[in-house]
N, C-alpha and C positions, 0 to 999 in steps of 0.2 A: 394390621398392615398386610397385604396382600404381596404373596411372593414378587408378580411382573413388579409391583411399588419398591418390595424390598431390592428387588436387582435395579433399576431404575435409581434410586439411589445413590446407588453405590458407582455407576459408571462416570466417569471424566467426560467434561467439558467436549473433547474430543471425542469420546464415542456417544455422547448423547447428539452431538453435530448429527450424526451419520443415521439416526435411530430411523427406519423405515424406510432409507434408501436402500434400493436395489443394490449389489454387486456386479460389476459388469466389467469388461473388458474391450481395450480396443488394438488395431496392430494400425500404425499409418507406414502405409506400403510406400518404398522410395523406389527412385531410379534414377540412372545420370541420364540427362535429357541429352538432346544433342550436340549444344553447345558444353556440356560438361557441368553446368549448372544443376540442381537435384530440382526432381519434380516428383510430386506427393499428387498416389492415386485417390482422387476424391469420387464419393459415392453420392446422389440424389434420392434423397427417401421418398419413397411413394407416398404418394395426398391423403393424408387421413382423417377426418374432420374434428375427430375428438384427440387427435396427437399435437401437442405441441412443437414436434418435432417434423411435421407433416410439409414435406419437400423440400427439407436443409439439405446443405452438401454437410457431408460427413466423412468421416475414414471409417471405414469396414470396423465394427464390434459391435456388443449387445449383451444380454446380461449372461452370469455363471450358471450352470447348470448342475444338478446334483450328480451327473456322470462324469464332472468333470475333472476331479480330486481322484477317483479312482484311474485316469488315465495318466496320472502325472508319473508314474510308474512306466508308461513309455517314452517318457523325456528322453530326449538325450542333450548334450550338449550344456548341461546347465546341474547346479546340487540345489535339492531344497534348503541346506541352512545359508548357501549363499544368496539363494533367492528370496528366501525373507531377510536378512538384513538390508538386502537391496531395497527392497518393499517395505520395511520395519514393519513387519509382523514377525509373531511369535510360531505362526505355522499357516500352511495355506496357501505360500507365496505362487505355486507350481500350479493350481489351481487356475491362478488367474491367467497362465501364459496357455494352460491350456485351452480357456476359453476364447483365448485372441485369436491363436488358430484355428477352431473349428467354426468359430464364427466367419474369418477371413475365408474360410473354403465355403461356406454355407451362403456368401453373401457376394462372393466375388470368382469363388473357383480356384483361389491362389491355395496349395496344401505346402505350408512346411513341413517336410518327412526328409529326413536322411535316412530312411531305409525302406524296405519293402514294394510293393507294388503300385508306384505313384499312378502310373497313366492309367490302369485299372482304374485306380480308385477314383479316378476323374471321370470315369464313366460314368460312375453311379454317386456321382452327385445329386442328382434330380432325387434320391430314394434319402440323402439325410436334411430332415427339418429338425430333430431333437436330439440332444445328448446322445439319448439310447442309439438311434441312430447313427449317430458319429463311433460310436464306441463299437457297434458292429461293425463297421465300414471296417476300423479300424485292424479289429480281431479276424475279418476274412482274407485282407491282403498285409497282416501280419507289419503294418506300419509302426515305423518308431516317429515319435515326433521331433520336429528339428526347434526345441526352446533356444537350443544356443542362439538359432538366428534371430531373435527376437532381444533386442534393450531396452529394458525398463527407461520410460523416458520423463512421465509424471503422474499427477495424481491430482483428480479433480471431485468434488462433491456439487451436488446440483444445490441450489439455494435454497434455502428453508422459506417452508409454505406456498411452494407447487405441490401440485398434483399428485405429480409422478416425478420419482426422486432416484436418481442414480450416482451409486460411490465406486467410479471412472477409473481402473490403472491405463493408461497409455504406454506402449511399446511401439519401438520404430525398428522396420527391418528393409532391407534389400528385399526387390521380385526376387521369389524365388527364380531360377535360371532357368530357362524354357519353355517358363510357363506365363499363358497370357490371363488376364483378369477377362472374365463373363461378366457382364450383368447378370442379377436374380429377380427377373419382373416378381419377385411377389414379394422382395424388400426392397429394390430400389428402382429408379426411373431412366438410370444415365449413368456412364462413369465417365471419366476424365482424366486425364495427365497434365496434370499443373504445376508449374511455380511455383511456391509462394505468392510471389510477386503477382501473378496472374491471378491467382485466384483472389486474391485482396484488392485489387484494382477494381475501385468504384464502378464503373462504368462498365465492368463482365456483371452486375448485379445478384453475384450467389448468394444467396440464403444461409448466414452461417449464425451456427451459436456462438456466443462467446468465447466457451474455449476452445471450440475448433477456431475461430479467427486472431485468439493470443496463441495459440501453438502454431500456427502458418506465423506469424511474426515471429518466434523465438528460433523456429526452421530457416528463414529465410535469411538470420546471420551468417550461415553457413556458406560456403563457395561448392563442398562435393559430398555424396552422400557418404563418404570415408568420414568427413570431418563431424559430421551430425550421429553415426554410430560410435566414435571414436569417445565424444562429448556424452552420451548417452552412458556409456560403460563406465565414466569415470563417476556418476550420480550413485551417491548412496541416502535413501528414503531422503527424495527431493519435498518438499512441504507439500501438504495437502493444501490444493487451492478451494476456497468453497467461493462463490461470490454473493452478495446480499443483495434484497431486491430494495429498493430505492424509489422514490418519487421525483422529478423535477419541480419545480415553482406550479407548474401549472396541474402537475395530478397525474403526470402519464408514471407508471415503474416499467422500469427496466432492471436486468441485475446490475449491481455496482462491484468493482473486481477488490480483490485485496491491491494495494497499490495504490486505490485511488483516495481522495483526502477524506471524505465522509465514511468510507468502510468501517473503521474500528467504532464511531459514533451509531454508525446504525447496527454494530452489533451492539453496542452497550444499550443502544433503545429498543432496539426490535428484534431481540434474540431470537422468535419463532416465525418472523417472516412474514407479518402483516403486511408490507410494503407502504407504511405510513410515515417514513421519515425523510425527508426532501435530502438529496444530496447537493443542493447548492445552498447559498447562504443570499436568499432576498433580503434587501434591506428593508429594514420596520418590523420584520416579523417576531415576536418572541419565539422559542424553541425553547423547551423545559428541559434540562438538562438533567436533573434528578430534586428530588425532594425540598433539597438546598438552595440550585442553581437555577438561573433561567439566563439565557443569552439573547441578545437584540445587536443586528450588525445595522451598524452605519449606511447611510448611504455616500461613502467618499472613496469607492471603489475606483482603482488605479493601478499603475504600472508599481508603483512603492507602497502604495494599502493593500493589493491583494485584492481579494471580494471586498474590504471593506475592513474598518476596524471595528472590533468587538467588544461592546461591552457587557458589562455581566451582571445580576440580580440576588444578592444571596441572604437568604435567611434561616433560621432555624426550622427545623420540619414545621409546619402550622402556625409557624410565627406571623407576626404581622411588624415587625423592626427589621426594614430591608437597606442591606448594605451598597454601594455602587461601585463596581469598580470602572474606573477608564471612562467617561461620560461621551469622548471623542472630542471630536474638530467643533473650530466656530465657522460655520458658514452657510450656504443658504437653505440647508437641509437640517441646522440645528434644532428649529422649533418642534417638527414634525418629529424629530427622533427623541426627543427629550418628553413629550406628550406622549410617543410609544414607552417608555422607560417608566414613567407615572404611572401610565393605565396597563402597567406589567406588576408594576409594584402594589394595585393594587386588589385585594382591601385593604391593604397596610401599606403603610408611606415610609418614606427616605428618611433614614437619621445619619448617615454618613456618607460619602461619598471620598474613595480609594484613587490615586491615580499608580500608576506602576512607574510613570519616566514623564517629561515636560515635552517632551517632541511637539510637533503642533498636531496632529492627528490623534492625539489621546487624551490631553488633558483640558485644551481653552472651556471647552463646554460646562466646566465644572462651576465654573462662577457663574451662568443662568442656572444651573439645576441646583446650584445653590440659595440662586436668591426664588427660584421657585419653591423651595421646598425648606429653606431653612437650616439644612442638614452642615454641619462641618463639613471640612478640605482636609484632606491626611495624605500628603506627600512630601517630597522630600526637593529641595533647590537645588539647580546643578551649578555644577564648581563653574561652567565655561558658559555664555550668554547665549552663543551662535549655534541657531537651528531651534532653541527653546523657546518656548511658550514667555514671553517675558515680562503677561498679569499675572504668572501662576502666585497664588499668594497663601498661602494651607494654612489653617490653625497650628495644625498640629505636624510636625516632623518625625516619620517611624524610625527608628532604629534596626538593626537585626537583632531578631526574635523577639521583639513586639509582639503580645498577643491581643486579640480583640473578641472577647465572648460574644457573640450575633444573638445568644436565645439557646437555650439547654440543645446540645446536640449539634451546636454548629463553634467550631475555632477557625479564628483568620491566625495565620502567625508571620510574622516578615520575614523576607530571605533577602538582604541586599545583597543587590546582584549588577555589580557597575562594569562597565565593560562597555554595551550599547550606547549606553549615557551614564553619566558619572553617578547620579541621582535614582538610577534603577531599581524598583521593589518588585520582587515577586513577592504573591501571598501565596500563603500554603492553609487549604482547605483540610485541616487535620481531620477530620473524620472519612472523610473520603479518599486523602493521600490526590488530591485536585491541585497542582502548584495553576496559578495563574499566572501566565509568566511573561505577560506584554510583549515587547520585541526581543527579549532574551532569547526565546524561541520563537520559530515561527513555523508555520507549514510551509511545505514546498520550496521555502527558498531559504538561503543564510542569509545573517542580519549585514545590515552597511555600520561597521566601526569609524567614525567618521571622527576625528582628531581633530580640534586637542581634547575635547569632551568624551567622546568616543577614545578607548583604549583596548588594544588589541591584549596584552599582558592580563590586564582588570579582567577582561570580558573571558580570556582564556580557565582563569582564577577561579570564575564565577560557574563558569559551566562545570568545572571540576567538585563546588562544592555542592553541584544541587545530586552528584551521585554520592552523598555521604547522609540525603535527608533519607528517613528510614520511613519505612511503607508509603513512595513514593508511585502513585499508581498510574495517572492521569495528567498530561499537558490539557491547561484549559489558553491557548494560544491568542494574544491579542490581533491576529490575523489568520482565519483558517477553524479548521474544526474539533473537535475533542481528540488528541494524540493517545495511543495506546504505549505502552513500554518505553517509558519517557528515557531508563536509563540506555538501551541501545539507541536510541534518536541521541541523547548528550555522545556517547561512545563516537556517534558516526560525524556530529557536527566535529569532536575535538579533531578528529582522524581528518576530516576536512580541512579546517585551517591547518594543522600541521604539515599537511599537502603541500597546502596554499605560498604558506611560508618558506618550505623549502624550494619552491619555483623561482618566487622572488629571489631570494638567495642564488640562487641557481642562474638568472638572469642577471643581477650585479652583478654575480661574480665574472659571467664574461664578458662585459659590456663593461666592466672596471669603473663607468661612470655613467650618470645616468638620471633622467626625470622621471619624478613614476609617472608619469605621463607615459613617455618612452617605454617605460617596461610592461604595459598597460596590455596591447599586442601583444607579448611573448604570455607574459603570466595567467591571463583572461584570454585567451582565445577559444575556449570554451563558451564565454560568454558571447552572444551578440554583441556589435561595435556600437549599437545605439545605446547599449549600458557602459559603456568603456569609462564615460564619465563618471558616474556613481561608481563603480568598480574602481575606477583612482584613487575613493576615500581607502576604502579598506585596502588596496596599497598602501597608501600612504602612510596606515595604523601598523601593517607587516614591519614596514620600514620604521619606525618610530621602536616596535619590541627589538628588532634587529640591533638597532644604534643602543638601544637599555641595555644588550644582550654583547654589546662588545665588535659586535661582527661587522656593522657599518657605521659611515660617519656623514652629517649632514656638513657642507662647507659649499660657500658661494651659487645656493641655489639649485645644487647638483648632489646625490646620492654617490658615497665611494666606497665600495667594498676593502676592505681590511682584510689582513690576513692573517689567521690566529698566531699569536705569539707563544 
């Protein structure tokens, strides 16, 4: 084994991200505009045919230079072991603020120095293009650098499998006082003093990368540039953003940001950055999912399906005994997706088929793909009729922890999980730690607890037990895309309804009486009013644990707050 192999080895997930990107820095230059609003001085990079980067607006930075570490000795305003915790490094951190500065004077003429010979040294800009030169400038007019004015504000990596790869710290400071920005015709084209707001408005047409256009949005919460350095100083090692490049339906990539629903999926497919994994979910198409899994979304995409509901293909590595879970909806799109589901399953054919809950959207289709194919029904009947599938008719009824051997190297095992619906299974894909979790989870949005089937207390229950299943790695989500860190996603939905719950509560308690209809406005006003209806069930489910819970009482039609005894 070859030393680069042996060290390569050994490095984290996180520094193999970074492996070949550049280091580099940037300073985004603020000011109070006139209205008292802040405006971020944006730069226009000269045309260059082989740059990717060739005429974006940008904020003054560019990479580290090896003179730059020895200048960190003229800081002032700042410590390096405060500065790498700030940055979570172990050393180096001073490096990079020096880089923001010399680039910021090299690129724009703006010098942070609290001492020595400024206007001097503003002369003889035109003589620095490199470190070296920054570093004499330095040593002739006896300059200290002003780090302190500079706050670490985030941390970006360029997406794996470009070109040209840079690992980004961003810092935001105030103009320095006095001094005006130049252009550098020989790095940029134009400079600017913008809004946020202005430079994100369609119709000014700037040329932005990605994270120069999510950082003008995360600026523009701000009202004054006190409030945006204020927020900056409080950040200690904010995450590294990297984003993944991605395809749509039709073949174009673009990066895809962390945040968005396909991220974590296309890093578990496409760790180096081919740009082959579609960030949306066409319906018909299978998606291989790993060795085991293959996924095919629906075509019944809607305001309450999402893209579509998902079903899934799973077999043993090399197997040819393929499991189904979720088959979907009956309706004019049944034939054409159940034909895609066969010619995924095969050269091996269906021997069972899963449903997770009876809703109509997951299970009716099981009875064609059944009498297509032969295969048994394994689900479970819900205790209440209303809103369910009401052919569903299964061989077989799962229990919790039911297991199902697929073929050496694949385990199903059950998790009932009632709450959504009374009848709810997740499967847990034991070798991969893959829960499938139907509507139990879902992307992007919280499930509707719709009563008397639907139970808020069940479903709260059930979310708590899936943080107890052990190497649980993966949401494979019956609406949406492969979920990463399934236990913080349960962490955030419980911390939600508990929110949720407490409003409610909060609203009977001063309205003493009350429809959740009525409380529908106060509780959900977050929500759009065109969901206010839907949004009334899971009231309705809040109020149903509340009345379990002592704290209200149902009488004459009307919700009434109690008061603890």
């Amino acid at each position: 084994m070859s030393a680069d192999i042996a060290v390569s080895s050994r490095l984290t997930d996180h520094e193999r991200d970074a492996e070949g990107a550049r280091r580099a820095a940037s300073v985004i230059v603020l000011r109070d505009g006139a209205s008292g609003t802040p405006e971020v001085l944006m730069l226009r990079r000269a045309e260059r045919g082989d740059d990717l980067r060739s005429g974006v607006w940008v904020f003054p930075g560019g990479v580290l230079d090896e003179e730059d570490a020895a200048l960190a000795a003229r800081c002032d305003g700042d410590h390096e072991q405060a500065a790498n915790e700030r940055l979570g490094l172990a050393a180096g951190a001073m490096t990079y603020a020096v880089a923001a500065v010399r680039e910021c004077f090299e690129e724009v003429g703006l010098l942070y120095a609290s001492a020595g010979a400024v206007e001097a040294a503003h002369h003889e800009r035109h003589l620095v293009r490199t470190g070296a030169d920054f570093t004499a400038l330095c040593e002739r007019h006896r300059l200290r650098l002003d780090a302190g004015a500079l706050a670490y504000h985030s941390h970006w990596l360029t997406p794996p499998g470009l070109p040209k790869r840079f690992d980004t710290r961003f810092f935001v400071a105030r103009v320095p006082g006095g001094q005006v920005p130049v252009v550098d015709a020989g790095e940029a084209l134009e400079l600017a003093w913008l809004t946020p707001a202005q430079a994100l408005e369609p119709a000014r047409g700037l040329k932005l990368l990605p994270v120069t256009r999510e950082t003008l949005k995360d600026l523009g919460r701000f009202g004054t540039v006190a409030e945006i350095l204020a927020d900056a100083r409080t950040r200690r090692h904010p995450p590294r953003m990297m984003p993944r490049l991605g395809r749509d339906a039709a073949g174009k990539v673009r990066p895809v940001l962390p945040g968005e629903w396909a991220y974590a999926e296309i890093a578990r497919l496409d760790p180096v950055g081919l740009g082959n994994v579609c960030f949306e979910l066409p319906a018909l198409q299978p998606v291989r999912l790993s060795d085991r899994v293959t996924r095919i979304t629906c075509s019944n995409g809607s305001v309450m399906t999402g893209p579509g509901t998902n079903t899934y293909l799973l077999r043993a590595p090399g197997g040819s005994e393929v499991t189904v879970i979720d088959p979907g909806p009956d309706d004019e799109h049944t034939e054409a997706h159940l034909q895609a589901v066969i010619a995924a399953a095969s050269p091996g054919h269906i021997v069972r088929i899963l449903t997770t809950h009876t809703h109509k959207d997951h299970s009716p289709a099981a009875r064609r793909l059944a009498e297509l194919t032969g295969a048994p029904v394994l689900g479970r009947i819900a205790e209440h009729p209303e809103w369910q599938d009401a052919g569903f008719a299964p061989q077989v009824e799962p229990v919790e922890g039911d297991r199902l051997m697929l073929g050496e190297g694949a385990t199903l095992r059950a998790v009932h999980t009632p709450g959504h619906a009374s009848n709810h299974v997740c499967w847990l894909l034991e070798e991969e730690g893959m829960l499938f979790t139907g509507d139990h989870v879902m992307q992007g949005s919280t499930v509707v607890i719709n009563p008397p089937d639907g139970d808020m207390a069940s479903y709260l229950a059930s979310l708590d037990k899936l943080l107890a299943i052990d190497g649980l790695e993966w949401f494979a989500p019956g609406h949406g895309f492969l979920m990463a860190e399934p236990q913080v996603e349960v962490r955030r939905l419980i911390a939600h309804r508990h929110a949720r719950e407490a409003k409610v509560a909060a609203a009977l308690r001063e309205a003493r009486q009350a429809s959740a209809e009525a409380l529908v406005p106060t509780v959900y006003g977050d929500v759009p009013a065109s969901r206010h209806g839907i949004a009334a069930r899971s009231l309705t489910a809040h109020l149903v644990k509340l009345a379990q819970d002592g704290r209200v009482r149902h009488d004459g039609g009307l919700w009434h707050w109690q008061e603890a005894t």
